[in-house]
TIRO-828781 format. One record per residue (C-alpha): residue number from 1; residue in one letter; x, y, z negated. Coordinates in pm, 1 decimal. Each point is the difference from the previous one (the first is absolute). Layout:
N
[mardo NUM; "A"; [X; Y; Z]],
...
END
This chain:
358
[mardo 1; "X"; [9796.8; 8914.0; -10036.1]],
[mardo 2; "X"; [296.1; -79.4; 217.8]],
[mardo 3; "X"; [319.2; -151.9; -130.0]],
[mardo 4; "X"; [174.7; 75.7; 313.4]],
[mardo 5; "X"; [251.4; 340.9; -135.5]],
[mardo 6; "X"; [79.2; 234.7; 306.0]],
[mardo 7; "X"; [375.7; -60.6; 88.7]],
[mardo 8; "X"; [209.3; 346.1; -23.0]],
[mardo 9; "X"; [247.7; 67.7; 206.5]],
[mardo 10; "X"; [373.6; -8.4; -79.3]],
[mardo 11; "X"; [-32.7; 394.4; 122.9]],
[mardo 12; "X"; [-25.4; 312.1; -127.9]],
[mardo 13; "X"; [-338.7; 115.2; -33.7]],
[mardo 14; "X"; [-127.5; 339.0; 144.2]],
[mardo 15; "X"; [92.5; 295.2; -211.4]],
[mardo 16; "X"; [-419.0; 134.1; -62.5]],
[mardo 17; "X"; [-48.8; 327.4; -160.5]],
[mardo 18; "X"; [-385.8; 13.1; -43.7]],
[mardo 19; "X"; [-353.9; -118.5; 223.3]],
[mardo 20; "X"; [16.9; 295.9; 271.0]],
[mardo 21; "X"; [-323.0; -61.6; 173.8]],
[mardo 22; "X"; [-267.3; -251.3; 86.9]],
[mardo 23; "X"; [-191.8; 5.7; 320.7]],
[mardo 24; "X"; [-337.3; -155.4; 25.1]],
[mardo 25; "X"; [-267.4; -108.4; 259.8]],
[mardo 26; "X"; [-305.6; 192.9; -36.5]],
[mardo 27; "X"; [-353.5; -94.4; 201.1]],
[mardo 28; "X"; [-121.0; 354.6; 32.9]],
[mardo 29; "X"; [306.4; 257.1; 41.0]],
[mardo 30; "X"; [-231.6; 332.2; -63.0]],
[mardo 31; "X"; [-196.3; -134.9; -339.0]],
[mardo 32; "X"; [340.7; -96.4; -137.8]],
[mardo 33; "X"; [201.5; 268.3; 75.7]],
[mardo 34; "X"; [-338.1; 228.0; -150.3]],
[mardo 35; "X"; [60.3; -207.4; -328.3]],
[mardo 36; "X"; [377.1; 15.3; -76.7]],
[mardo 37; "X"; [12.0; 385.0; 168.4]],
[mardo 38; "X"; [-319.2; 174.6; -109.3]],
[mardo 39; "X"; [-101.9; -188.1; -317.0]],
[mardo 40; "X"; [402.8; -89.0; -123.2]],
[mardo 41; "X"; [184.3; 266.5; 132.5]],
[mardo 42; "X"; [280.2; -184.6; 193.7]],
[mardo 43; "X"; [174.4; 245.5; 259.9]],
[mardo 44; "X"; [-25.2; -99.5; 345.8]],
[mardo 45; "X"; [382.6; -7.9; 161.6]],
[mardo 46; "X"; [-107.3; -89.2; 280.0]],
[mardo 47; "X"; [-325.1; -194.5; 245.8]],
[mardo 48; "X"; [-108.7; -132.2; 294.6]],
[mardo 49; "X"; [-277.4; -128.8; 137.1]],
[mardo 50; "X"; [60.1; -344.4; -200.0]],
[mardo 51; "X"; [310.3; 89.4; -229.3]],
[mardo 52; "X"; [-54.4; 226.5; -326.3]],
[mardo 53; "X"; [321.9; 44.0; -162.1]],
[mardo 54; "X"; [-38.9; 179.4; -408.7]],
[mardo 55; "X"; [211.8; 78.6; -293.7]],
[mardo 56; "X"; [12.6; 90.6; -330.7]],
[mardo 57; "X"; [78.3; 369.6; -127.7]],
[mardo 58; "X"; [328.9; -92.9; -138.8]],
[mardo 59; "X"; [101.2; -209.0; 323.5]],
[mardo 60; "X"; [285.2; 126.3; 214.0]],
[mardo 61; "X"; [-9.3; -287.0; 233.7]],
[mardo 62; "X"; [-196.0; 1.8; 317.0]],
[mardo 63; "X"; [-344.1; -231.1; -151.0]],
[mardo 64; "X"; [-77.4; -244.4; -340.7]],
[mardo 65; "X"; [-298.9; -161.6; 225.0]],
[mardo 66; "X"; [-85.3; -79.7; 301.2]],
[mardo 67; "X"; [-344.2; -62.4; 139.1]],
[mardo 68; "X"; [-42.7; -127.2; 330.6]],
[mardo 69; "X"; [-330.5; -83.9; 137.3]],
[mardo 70; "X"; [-23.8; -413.3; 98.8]],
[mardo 71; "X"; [-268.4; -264.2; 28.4]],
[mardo 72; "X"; [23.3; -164.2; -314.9]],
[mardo 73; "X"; [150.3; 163.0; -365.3]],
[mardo 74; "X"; [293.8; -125.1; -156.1]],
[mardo 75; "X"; [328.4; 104.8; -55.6]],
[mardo 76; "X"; [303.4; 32.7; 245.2]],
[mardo 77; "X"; [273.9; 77.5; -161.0]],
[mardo 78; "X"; [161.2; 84.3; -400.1]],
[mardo 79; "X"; [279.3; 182.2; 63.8]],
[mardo 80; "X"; [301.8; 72.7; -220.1]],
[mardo 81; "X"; [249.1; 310.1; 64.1]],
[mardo 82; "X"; [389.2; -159.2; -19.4]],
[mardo 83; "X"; [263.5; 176.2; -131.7]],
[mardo 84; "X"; [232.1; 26.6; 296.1]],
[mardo 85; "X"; [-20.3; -104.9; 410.2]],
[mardo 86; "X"; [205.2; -260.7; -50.2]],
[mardo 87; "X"; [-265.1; -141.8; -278.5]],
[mardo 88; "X"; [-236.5; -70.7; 313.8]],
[mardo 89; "X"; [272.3; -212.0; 141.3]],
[mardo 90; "X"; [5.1; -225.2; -339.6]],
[mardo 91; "X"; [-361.1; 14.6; -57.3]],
[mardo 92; "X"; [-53.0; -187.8; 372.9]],
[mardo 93; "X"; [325.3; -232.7; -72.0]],
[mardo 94; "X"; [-141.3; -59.2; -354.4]],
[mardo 95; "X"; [-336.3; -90.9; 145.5]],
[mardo 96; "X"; [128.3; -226.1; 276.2]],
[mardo 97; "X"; [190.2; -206.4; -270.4]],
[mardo 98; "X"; [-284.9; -116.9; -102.1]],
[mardo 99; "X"; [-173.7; -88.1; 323.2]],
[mardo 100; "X"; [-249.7; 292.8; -13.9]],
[mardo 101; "X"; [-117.6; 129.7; 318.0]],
[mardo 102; "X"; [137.7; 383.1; 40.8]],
[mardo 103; "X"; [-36.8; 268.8; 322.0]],
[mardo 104; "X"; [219.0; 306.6; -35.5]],
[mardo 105; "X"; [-76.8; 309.5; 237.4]],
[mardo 106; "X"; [260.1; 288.4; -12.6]],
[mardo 107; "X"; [-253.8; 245.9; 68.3]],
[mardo 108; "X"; [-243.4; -112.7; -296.0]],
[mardo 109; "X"; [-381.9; -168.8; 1.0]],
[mardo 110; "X"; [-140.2; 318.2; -69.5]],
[mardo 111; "X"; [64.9; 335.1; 57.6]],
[mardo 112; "X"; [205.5; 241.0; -211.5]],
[mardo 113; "X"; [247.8; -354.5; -81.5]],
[mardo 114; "X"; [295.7; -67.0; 160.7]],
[mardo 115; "X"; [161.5; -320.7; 2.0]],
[mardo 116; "X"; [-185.6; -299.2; -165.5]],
[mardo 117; "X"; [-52.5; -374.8; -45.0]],
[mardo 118; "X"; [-327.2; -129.1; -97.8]],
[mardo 119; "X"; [-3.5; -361.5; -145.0]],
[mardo 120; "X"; [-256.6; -274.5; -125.4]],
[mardo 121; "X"; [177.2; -55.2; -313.7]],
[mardo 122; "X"; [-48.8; -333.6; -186.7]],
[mardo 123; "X"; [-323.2; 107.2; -129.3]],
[mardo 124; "X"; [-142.8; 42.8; 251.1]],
[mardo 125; "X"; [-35.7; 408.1; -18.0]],
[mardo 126; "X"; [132.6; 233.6; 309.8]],
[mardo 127; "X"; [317.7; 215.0; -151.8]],
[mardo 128; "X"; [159.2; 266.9; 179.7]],
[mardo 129; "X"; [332.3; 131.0; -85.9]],
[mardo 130; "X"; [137.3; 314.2; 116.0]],
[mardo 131; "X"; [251.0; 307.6; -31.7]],
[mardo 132; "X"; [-48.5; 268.1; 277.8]],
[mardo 133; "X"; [-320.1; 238.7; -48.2]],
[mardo 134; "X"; [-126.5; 300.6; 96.6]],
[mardo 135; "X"; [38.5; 259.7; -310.4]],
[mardo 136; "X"; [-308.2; 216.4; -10.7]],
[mardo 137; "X"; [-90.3; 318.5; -241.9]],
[mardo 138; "X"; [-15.9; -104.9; -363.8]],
[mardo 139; "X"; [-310.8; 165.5; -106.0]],
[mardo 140; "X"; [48.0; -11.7; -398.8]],
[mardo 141; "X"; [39.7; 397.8; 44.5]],
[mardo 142; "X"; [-303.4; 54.9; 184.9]],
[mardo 143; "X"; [-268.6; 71.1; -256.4]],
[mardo 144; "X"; [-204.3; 157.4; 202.4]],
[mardo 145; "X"; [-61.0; -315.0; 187.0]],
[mardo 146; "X"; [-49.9; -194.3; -301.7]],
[mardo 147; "X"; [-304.5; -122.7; -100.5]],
[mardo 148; "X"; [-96.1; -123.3; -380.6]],
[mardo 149; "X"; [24.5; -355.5; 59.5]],
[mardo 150; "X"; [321.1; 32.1; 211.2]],
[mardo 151; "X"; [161.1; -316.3; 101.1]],
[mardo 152; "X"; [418.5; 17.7; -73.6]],
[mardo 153; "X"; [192.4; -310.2; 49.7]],
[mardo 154; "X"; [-115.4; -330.2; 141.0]],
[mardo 155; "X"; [52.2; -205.9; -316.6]],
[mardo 156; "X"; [18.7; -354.7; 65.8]],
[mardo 157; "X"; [-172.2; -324.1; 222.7]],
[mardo 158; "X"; [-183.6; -334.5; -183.8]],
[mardo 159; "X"; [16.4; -329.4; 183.2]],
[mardo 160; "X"; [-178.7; -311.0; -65.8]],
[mardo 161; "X"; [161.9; -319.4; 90.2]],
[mardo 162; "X"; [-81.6; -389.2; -138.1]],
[mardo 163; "X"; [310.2; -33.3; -211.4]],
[mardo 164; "X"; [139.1; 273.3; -236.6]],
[mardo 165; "X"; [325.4; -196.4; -74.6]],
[mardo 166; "X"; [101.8; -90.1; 326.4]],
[mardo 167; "X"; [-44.3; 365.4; 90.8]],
[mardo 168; "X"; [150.1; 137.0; -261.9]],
[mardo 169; "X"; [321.7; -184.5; 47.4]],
[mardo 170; "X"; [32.1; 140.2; 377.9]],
[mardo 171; "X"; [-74.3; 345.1; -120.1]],
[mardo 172; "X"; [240.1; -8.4; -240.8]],
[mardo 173; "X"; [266.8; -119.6; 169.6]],
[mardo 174; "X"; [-82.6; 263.9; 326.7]],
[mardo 175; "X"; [74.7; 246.2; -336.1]],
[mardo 176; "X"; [-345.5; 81.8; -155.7]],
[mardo 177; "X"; [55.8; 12.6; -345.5]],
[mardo 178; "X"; [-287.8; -72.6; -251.4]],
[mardo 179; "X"; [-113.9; 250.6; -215.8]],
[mardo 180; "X"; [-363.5; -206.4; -161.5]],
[mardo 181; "X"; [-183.1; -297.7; 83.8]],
[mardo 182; "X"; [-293.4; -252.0; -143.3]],
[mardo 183; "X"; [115.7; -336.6; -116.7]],
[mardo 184; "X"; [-169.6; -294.7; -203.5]],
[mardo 185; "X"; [141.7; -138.1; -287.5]],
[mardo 186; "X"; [209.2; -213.3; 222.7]],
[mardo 187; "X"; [155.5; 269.8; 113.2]],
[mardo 188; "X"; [-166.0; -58.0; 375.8]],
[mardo 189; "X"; [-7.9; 326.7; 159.0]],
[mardo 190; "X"; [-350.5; 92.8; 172.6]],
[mardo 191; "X"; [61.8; 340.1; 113.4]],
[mardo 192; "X"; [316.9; 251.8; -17.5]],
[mardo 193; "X"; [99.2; 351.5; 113.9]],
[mardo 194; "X"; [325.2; 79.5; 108.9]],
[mardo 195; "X"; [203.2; 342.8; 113.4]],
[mardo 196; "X"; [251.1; 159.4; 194.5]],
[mardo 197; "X"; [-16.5; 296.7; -79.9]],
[mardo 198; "X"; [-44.4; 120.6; -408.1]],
[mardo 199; "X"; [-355.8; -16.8; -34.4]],
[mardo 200; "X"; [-184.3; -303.8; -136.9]],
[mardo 201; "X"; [-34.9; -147.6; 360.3]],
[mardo 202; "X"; [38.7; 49.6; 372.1]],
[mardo 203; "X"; [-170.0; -359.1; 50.0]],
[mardo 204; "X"; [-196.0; -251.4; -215.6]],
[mardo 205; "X"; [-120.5; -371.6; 75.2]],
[mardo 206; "X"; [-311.0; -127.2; -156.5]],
[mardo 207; "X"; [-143.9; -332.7; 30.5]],
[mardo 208; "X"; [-274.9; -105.9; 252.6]],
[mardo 209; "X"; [-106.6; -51.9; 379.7]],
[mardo 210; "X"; [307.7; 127.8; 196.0]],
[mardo 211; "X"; [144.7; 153.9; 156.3]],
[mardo 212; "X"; [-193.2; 307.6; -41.3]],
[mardo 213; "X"; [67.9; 325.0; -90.6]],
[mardo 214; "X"; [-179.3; 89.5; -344.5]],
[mardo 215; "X"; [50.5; 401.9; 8.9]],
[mardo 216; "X"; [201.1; 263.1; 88.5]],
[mardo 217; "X"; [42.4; 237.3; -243.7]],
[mardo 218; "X"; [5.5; 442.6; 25.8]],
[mardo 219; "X"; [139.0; 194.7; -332.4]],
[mardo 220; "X"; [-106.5; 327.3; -141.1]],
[mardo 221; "X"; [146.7; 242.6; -249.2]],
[mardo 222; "X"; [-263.9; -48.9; -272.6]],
[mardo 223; "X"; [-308.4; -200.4; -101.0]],
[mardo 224; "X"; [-269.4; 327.9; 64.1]],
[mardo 225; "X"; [197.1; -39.6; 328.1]],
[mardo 226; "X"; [-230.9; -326.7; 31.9]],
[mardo 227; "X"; [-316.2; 61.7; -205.3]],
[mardo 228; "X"; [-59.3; 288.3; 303.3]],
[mardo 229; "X"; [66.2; -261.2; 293.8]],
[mardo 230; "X"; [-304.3; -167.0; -185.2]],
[mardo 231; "X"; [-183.6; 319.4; -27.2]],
[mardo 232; "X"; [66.4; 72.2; 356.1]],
[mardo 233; "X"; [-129.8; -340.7; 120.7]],
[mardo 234; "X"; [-341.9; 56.4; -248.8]],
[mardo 235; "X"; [-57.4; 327.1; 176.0]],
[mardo 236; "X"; [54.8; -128.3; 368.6]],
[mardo 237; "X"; [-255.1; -305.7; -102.1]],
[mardo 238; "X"; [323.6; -288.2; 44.1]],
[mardo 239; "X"; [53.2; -78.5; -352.2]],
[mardo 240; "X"; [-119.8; -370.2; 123.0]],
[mardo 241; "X"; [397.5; 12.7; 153.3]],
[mardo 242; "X"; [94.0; -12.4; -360.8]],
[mardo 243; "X"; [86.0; -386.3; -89.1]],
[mardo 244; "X"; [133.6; 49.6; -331.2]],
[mardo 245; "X"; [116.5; 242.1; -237.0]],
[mardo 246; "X"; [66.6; 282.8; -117.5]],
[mardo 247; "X"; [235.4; -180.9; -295.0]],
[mardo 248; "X"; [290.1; -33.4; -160.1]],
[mardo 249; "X"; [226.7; -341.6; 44.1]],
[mardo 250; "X"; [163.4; -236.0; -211.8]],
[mardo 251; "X"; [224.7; -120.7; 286.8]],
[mardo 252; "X"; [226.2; 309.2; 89.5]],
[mardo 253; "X"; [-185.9; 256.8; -231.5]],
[mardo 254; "X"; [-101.3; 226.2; 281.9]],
[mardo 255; "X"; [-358.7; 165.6; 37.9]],
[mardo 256; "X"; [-196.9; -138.9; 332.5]],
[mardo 257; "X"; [-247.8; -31.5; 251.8]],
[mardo 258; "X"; [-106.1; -250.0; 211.3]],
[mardo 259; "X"; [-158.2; 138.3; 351.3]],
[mardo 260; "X"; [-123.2; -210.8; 299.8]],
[mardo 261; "X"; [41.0; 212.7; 364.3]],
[mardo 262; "X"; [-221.6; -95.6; 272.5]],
[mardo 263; "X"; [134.8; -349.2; 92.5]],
[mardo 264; "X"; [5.4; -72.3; -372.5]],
[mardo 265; "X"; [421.6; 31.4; -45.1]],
[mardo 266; "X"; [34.1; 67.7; -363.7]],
[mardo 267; "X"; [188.3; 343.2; -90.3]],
[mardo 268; "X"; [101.5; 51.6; -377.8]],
[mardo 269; "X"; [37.6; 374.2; -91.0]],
[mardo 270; "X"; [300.2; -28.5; -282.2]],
[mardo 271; "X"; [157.5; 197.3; -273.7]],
[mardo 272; "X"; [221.0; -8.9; -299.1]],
[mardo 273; "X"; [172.4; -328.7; -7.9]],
[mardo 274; "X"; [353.7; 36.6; -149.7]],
[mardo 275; "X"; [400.1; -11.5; 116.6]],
[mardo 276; "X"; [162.7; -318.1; 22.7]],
[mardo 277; "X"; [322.3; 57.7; 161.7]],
[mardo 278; "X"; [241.7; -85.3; -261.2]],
[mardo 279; "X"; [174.1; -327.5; 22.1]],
[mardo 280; "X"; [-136.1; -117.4; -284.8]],
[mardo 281; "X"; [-307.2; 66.8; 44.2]],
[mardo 282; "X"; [-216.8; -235.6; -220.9]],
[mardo 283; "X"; [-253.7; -226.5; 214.8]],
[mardo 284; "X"; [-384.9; 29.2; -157.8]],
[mardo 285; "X"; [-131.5; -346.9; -56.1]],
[mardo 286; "X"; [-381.1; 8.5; -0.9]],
[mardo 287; "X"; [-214.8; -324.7; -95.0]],
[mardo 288; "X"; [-233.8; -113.3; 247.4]],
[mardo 289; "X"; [-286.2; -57.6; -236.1]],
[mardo 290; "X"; [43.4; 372.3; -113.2]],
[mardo 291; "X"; [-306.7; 201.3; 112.6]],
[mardo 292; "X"; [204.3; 366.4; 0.5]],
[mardo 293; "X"; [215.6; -115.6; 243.7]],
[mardo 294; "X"; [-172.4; 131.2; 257.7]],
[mardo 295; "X"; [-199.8; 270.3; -182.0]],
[mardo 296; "X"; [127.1; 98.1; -286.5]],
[mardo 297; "X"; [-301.2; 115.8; -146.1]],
[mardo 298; "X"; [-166.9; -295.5; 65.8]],
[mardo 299; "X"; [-200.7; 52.4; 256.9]],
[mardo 300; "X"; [-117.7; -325.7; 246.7]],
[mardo 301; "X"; [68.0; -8.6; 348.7]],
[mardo 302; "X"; [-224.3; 15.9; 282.3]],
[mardo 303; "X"; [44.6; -375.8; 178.9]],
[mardo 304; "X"; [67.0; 187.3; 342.9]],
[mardo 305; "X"; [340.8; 108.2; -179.3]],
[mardo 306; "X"; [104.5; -307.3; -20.6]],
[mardo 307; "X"; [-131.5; -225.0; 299.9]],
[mardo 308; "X"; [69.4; 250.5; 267.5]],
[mardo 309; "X"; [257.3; 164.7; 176.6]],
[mardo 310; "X"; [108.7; 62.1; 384.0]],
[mardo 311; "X"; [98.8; -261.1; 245.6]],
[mardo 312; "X"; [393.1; 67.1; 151.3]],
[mardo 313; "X"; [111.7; -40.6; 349.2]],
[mardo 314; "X"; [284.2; -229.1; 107.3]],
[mardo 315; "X"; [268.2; 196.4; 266.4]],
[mardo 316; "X"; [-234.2; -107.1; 320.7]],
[mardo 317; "X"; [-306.0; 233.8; -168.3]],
[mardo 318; "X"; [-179.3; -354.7; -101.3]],
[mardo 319; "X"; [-172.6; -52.4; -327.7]],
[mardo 320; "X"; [176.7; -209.5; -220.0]],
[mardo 321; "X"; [-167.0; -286.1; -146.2]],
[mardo 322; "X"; [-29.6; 10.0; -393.3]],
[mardo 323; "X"; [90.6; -244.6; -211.6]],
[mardo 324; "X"; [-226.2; -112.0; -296.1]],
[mardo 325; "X"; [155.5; 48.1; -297.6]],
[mardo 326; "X"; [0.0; -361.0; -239.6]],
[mardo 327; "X"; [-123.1; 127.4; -311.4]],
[mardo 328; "X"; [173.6; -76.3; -334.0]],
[mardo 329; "X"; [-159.0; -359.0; -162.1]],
[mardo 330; "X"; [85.2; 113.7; -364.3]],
[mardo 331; "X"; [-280.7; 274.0; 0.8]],
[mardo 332; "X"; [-385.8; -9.6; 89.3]],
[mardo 333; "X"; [-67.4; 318.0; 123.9]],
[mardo 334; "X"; [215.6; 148.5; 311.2]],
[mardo 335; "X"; [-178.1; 298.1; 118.4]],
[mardo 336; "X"; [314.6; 150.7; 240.4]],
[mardo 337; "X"; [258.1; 221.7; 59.6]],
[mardo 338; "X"; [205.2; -88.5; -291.0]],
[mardo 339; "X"; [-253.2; -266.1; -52.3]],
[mardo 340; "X"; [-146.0; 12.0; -297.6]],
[mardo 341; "X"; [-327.4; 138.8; -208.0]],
[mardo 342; "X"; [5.8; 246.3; -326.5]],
[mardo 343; "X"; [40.7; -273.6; -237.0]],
[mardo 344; "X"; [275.1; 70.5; -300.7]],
[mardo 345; "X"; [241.9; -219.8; -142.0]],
[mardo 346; "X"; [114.3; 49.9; -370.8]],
[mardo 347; "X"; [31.5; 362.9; -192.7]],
[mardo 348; "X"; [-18.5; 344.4; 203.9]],
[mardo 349; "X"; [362.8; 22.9; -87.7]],
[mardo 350; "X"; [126.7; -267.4; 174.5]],
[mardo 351; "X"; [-159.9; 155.4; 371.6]],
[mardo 352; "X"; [344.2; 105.9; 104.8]],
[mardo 353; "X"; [334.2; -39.5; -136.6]],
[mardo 354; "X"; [333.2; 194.1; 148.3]],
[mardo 355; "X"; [187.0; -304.6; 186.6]],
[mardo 356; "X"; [373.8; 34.2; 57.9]],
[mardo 357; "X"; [169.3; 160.2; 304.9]],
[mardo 358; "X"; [5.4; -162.1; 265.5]],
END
């Protein structure tokens, strides 16, 4: 792993309220758009003839993704809604500081968003920061439009990037704040997931091949609000888009699934993690070598889970190259992700401990 630590800037950091939206480059515009409208239920904002622009029921801003038909699928852009106009102005100054390369368009890089900088931050993923949007109808009221495995809020993004430390350390000082993560008894830190807004995360960083993006992540009210997005894809003959899951985590507590669209992004359906937005919020330390961590009842996960995820673009719309990840010398088996296998460590008890605030 690198030794080299980001430098932060001598700046204030961009005021970020939650992850707003996160568009993506699909290879086939109609069989995607078929698979997050028809079979997940996303409502379509707005489209063109290579643009699909959907959001959750809850959402009052214009989209929560963006898919936009392109040669090759990856990523373009993680974006993060700031707090005030004048945030945009710090998040470019704050990103400059540090020699990243940023373009800022007053009339946004997609439609419905006003002005905007995008940057290749330090780990190589693209960020967007913005404050003007277009407000659309909040559809929590609209029952009739509902369907049983209604998607409400767009929960959260996963990257993977080589180095968990040095990432951490950037994210935390842009003003992520840590609410779990997986450590060794060293206390090295292999993957962690951090918030903005009160919820266990609005981003997380696990270990492996990067950058990539890991997931993006959809909530729903309940867990039967799930088990029927798996009963819908058995009846349409697609249950071979479900990677993993349904189950319960250790790692933020919440119920999932783990869906693969047309290109193969990874979409986690989400529910029923818990509130974290008191200052004192006590960080959950979970051992690496405990197997719940990721399932809490135990469950193994499929190797796909943990070796692949989606390519990102840099600001240019070029692949960026990914970095192999130097695995950890003090344990044989390294499997991905957050880079380790379902072996156990000491008593059942000692899988997680509360850590103190950070």
């Amino acid at each position: 792993m690198s030794a080299t630590p980001i430098p932060t800037p001598d700046l204030t950091p961009p005021d970020i309220v939650r992850c707003a939206f996160m568009e993506v480059v699909v290879t086939d515009l109609a069989a995607s758009r078929a698979f997050y409208v028809d079979v997940l239920g996303l409502v379509v904002t707005e489209e063109s003839d290579t643009e699909v622009y959907l959001r959750t029921f809850e959402e009052f801003i214009h989209h929560n993704l963006v898919l936009r038909q392109g040669p090759v699928a990856a990523v373009a852009s993680l974006a993060y809604r700031v707090r005030t106009p004048e945030d945009v102005d710090r998040a470019q100054a704050y990103y400059e500081a540090m020699g990243c390369r940023t373009e800022r368009r007053a009339t946004g890089f997609v439609r419905g968003v006003g002005d905007s900088v995008r940057v290749e931050d330090p780990l190589g993923f693209p960020y967007e920061f913005f404050y003007e949007v277009d407000h659309v109808e909040r559809l929590a009221w609209r029952y009739d439009l509902y369907n049983p495995g209604a998607l409400v809020r767009l929960d959260h993004f996963n990257q993977v990037t080589p180095d968990v430390p040095r990432g951490l350390a950037y994210m935390e000082a842009l003003g992520f704040r840590v609410t779990e993560d997986i450590e060794d008894s060293d206390g090295i830190v292999y993957a962690a997931w951090m918030r903005r807004k009160d919820t266990v995360h609005d981003t997380a960083l696990t270990g492996g091949n990067g950058p990539r993006v890991h997931h993006i992540a959809f909530a729903t009210h309940e867990k039967h609000n799930i088990i029927h997005i798996c009963d819908k894809l058995g009846a349409l003959r697609l249950s071979d888009r479900i990677e993993r899951g349904p189950g319960r985590h250790g790692v933020s507590n919440a119920f999932y699934l783990y869906l693969l669209d047309p290109d193969g992004h990874r979409v986690e359906i989400y529910t029923q993690d818990y509130y974290t937005g008191d200052p004192d919020n006590p960080v959950v330390k979970w051992d690496v070598h405990d197997n719940q961590r990721r399932d809490w009842w135990g469950n193994p996960v499929v190797p796909s889970w943990y070796t692949e995820a989606s390519l990102v673009l840099d600001l240019d719309g070029n692949v960026r190259a990914v970095e192999v990840r130097e695995e950890p010398t003090e344990l044989a088996v390294t499997v991905g992700a957050d880079g380790f296998s379902y072996t156990r460590e000491g008593d059942m008890e000692k899988g997680f401990k509360l850590g103190n605030t950070l």
